[in-house]
Biopython code that builds the backbone (N, CA, C, O; Angstrom):
import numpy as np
from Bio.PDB.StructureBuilder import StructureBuilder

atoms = [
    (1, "UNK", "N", (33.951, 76.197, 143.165)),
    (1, "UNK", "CA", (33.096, 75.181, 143.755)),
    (1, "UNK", "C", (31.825, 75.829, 144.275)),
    (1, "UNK", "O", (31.802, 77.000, 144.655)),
    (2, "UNK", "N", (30.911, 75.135, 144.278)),
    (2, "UNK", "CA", (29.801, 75.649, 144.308)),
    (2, "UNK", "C", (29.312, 75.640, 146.182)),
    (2, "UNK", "O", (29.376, 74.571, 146.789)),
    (3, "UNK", "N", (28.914, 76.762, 146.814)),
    (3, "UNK", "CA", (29.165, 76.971, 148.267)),
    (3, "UNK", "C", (27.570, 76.601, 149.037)),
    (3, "UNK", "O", (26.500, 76.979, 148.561)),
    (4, "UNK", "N", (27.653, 76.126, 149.781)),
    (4, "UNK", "CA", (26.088, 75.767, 150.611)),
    (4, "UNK", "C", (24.888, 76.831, 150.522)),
    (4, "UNK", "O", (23.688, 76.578, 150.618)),
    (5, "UNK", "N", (25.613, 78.329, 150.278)),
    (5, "UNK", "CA", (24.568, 79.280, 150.398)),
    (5, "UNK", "C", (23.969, 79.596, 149.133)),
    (5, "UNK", "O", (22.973, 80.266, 148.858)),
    (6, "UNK", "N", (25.076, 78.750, 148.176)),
    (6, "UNK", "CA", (24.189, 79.423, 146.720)),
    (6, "UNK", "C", (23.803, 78.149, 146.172)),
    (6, "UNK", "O", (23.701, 78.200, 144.946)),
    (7, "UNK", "N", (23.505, 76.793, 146.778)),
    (7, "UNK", "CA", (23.025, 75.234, 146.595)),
    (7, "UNK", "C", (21.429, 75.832, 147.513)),
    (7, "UNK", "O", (20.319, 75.370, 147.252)),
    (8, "UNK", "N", (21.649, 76.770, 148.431)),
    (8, "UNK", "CA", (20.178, 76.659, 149.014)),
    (8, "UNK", "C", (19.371, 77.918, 148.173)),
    (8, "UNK", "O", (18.243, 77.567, 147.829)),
    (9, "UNK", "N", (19.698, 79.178, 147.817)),
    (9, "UNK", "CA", (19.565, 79.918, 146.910)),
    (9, "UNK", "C", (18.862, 79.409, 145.272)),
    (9, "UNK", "O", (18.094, 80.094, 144.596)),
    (10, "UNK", "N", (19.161, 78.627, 145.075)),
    (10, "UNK", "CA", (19.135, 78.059, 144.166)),
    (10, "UNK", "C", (17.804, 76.937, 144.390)),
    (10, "UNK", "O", (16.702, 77.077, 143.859)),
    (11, "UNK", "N", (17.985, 76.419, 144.809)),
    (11, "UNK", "CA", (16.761, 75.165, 145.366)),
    (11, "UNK", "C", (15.596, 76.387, 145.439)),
    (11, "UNK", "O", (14.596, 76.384, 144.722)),
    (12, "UNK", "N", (15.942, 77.556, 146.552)),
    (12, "UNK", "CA", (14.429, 78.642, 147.047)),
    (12, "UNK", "C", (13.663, 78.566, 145.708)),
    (12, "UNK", "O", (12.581, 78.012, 145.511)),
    (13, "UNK", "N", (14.724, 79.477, 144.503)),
    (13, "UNK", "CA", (14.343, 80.186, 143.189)),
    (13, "UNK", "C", (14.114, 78.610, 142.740)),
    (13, "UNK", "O", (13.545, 78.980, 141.713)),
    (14, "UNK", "N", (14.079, 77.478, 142.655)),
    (14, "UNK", "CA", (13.526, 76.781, 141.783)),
    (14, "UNK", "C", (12.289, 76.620, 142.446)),
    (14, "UNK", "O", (11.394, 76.714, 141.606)),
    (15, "UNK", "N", (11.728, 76.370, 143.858)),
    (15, "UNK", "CA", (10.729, 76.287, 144.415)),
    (15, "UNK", "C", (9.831, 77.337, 144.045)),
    (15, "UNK", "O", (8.922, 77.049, 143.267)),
    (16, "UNK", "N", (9.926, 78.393, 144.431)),
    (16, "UNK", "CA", (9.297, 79.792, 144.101)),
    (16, "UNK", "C", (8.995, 79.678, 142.419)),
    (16, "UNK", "O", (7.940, 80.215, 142.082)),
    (17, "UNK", "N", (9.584, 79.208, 141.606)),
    (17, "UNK", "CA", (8.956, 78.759, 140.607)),
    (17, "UNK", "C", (8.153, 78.364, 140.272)),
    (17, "UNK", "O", (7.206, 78.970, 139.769)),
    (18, "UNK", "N", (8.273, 77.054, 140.461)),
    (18, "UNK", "CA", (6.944, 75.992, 140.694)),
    (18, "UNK", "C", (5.694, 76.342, 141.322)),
    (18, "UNK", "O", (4.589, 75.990, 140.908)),
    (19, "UNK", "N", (5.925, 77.073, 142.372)),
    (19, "UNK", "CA", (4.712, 77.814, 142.996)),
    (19, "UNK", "C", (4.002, 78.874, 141.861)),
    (19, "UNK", "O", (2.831, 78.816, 141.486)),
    (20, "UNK", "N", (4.613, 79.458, 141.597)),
    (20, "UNK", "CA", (4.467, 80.671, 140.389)),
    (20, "UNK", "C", (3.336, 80.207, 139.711)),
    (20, "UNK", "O", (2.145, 80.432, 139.927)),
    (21, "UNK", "N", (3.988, 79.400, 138.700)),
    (21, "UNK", "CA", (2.949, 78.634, 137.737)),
    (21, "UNK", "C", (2.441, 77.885, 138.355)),
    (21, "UNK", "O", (2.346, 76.971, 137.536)),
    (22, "UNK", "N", (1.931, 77.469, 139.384)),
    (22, "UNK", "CA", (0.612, 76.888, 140.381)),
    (22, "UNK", "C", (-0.129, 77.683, 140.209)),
    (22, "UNK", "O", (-1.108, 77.454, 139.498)),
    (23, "UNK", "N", (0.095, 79.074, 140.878)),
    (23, "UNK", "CA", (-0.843, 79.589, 141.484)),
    (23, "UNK", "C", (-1.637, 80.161, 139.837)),
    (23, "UNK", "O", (-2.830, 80.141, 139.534)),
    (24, "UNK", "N", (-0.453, 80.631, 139.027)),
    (24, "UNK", "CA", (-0.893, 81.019, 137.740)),
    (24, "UNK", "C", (-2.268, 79.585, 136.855)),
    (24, "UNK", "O", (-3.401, 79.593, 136.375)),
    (25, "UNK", "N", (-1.400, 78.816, 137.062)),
    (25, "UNK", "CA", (-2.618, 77.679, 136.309)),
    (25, "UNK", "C", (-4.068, 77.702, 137.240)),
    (25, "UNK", "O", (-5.209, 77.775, 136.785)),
    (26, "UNK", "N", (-3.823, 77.649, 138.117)),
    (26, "UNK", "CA", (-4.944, 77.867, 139.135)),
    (26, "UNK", "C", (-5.862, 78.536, 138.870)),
    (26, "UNK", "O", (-7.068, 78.294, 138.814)),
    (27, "UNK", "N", (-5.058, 79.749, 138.632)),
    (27, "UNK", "CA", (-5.830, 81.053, 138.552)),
    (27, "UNK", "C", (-6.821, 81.022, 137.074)),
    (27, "UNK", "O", (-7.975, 81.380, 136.840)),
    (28, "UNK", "N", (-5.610, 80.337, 136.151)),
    (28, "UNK", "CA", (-6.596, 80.516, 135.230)),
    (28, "UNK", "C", (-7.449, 79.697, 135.037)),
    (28, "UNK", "O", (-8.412, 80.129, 134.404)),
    (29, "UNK", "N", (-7.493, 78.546, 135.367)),
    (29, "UNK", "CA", (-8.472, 77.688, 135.919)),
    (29, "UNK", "C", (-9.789, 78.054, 136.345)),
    (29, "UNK", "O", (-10.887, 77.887, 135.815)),
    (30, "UNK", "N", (-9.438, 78.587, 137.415)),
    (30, "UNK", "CA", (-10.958, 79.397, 137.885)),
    (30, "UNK", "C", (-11.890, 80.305, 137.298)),
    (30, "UNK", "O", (-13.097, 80.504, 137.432)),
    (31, "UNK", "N", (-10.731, 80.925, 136.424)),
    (31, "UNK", "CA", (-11.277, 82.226, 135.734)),
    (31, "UNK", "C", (-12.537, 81.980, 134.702)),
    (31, "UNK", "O", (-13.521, 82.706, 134.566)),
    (32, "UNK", "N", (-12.152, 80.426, 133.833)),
    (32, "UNK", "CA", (-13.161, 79.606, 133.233)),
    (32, "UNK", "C", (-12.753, 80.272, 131.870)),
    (32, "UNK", "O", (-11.719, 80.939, 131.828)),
    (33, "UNK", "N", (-13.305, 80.157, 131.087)),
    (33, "UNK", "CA", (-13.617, 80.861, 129.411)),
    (33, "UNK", "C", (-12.799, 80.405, 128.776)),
    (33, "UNK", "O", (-12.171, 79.369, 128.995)),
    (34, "UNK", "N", (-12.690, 81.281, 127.728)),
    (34, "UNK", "CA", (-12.126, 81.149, 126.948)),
    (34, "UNK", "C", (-10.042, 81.115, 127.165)),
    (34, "UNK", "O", (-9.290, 80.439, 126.463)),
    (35, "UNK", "N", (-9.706, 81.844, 128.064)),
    (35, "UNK", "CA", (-8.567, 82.096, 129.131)),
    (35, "UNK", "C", (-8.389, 80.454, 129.287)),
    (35, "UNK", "O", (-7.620, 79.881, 128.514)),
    (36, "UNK", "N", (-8.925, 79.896, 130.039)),
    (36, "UNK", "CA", (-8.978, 78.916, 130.695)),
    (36, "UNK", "C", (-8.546, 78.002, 129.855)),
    (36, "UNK", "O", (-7.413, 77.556, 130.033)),
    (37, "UNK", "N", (-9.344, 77.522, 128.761)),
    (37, "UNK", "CA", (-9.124, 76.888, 127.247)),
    (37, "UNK", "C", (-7.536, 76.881, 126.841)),
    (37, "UNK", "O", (-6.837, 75.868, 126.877)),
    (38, "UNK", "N", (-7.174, 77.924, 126.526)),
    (38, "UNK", "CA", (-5.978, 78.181, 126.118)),
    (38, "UNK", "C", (-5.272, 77.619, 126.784)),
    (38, "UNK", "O", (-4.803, 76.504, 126.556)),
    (39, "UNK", "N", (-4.950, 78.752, 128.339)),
    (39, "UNK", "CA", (-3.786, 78.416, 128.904)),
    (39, "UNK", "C", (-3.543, 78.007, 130.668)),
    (39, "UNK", "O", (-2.708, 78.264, 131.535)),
    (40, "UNK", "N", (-5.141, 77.031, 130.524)),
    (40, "UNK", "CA", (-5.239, 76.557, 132.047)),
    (40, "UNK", "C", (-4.162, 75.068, 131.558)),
    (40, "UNK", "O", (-3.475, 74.824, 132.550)),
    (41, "UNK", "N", (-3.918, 74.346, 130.738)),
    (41, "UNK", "CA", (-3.628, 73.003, 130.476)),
    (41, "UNK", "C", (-1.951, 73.430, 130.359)),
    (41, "UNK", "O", (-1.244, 72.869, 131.196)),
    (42, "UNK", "N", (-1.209, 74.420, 129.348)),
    (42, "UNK", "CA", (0.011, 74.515, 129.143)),
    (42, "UNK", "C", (0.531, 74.715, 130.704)),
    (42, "UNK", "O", (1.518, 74.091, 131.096)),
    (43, "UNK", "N", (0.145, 75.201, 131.168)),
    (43, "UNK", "CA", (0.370, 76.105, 132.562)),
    (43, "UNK", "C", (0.899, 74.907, 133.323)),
    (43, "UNK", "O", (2.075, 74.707, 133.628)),
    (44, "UNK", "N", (-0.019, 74.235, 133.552)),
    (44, "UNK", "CA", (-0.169, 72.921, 134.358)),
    (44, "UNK", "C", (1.182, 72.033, 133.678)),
    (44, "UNK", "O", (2.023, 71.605, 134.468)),
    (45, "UNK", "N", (1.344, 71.786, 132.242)),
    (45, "UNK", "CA", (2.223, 71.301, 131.929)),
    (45, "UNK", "C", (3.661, 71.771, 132.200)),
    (45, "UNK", "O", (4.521, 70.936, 132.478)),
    (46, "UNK", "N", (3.943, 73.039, 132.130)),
    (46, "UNK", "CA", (4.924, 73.700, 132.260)),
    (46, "UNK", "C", (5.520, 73.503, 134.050)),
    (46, "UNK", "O", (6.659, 73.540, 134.515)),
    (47, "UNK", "N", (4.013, 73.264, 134.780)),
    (47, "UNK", "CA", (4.555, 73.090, 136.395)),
    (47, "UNK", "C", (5.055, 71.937, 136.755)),
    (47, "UNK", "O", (5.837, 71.676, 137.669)),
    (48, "UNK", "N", (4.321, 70.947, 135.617)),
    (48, "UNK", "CA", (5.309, 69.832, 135.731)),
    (48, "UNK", "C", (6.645, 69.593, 135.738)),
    (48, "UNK", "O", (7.451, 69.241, 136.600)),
    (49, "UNK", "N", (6.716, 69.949, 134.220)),
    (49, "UNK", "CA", (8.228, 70.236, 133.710)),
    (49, "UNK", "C", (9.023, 71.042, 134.899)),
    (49, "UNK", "O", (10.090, 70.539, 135.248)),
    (50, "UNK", "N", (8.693, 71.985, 135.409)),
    (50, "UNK", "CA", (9.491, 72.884, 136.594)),
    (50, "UNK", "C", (9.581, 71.684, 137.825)),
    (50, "UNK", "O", (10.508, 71.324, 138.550)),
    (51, "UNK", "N", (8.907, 71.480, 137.763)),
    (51, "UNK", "CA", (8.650, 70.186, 139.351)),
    (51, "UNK", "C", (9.577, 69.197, 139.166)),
    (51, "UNK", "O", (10.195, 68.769, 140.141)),
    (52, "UNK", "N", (9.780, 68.743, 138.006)),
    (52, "UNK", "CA", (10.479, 67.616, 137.826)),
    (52, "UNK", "C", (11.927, 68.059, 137.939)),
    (52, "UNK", "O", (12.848, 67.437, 138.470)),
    (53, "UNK", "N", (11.961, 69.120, 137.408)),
    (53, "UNK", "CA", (13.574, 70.291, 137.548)),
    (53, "UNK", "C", (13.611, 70.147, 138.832)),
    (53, "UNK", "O", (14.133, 69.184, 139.393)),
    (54, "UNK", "N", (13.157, 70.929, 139.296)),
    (54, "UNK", "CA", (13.206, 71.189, 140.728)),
    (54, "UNK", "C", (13.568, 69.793, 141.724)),
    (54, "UNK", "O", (14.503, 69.672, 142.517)),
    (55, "UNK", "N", (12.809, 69.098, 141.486)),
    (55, "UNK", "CA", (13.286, 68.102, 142.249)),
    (55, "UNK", "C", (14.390, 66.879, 141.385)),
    (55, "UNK", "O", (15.044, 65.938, 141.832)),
    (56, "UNK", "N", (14.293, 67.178, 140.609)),
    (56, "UNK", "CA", (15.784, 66.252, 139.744)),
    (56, "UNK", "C", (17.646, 67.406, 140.710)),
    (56, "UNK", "O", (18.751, 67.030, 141.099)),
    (57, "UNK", "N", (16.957, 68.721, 140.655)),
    (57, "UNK", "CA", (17.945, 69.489, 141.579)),
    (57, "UNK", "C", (17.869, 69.540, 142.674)),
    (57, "UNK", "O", (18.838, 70.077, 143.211)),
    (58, "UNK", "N", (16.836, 69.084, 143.534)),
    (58, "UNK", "CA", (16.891, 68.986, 144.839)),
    (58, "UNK", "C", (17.757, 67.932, 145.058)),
    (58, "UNK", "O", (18.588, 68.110, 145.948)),
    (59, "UNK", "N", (17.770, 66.838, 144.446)),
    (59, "UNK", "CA", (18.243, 65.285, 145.094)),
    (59, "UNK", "C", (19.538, 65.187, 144.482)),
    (59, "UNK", "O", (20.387, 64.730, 145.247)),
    (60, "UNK", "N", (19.931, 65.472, 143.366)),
    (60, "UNK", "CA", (21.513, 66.225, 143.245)),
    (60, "UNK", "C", (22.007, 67.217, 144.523)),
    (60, "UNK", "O", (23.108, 66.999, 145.027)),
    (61, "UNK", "N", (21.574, 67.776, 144.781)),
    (61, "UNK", "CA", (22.422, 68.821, 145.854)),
    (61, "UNK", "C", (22.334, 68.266, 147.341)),
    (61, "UNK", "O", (22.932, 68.732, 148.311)),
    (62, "UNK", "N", (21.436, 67.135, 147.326)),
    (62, "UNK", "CA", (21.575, 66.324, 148.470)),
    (62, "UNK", "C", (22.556, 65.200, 148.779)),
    (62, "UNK", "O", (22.919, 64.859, 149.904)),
    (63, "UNK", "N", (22.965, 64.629, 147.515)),
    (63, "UNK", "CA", (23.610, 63.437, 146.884)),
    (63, "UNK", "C", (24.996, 64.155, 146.842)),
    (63, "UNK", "O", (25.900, 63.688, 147.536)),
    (64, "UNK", "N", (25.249, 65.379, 145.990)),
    (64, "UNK", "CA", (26.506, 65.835, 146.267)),
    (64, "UNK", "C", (26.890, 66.741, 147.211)),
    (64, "UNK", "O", (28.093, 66.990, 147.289)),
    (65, "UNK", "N", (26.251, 67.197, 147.824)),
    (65, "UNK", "CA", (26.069, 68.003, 148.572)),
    (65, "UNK", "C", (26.255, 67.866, 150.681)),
    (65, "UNK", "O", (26.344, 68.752, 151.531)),
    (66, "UNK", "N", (26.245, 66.783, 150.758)),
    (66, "UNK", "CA", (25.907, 65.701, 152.315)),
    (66, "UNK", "C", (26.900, 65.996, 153.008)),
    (66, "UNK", "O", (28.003, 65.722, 152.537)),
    (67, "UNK", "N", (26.832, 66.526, 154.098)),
    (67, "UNK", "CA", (27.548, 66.267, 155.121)),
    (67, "UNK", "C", (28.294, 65.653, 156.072)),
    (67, "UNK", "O", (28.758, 66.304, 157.009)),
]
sb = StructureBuilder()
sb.init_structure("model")
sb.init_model(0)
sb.init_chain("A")
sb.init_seg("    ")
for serial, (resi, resn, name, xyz) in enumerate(atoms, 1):
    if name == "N":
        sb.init_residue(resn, " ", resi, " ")
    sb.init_atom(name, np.array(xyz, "f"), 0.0, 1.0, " ", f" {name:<3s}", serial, name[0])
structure = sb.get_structure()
């Protein structure tokens, strides 16, 4: 069974994710050029996709998870 410390473990590393590729799309964002072109848009897409993870697993581990 899955234990409270590795339901919050788990939530951190999906958060810290999402941040990741923020700061990464961001970055390349700013950078402008040709960089930017490429892989300012996938970036952004990919943080979605993580975001939506992330919080499709947040509200599961709240739902099964409750005290």
């Amino acid at each position: 069974m899955v234990t409270g410390t590795i339901v919050k473990i788990i939530s951190i590393v999906f958060l810290i994710i999402v941040g990741i590729v923020l700061i990464l799309g961001i970055g390349t964002l700013f950078k402008g050029g040709e960089t930017s072109k490429k892989y300012s848009n996938k970036l952004m897409q990919l943080r979605i996709i993580f975001q939506f993870i992330a919080i499709l697993a947040l509200v599961g581990f709240a739902y099964f998870f409750k005290d």
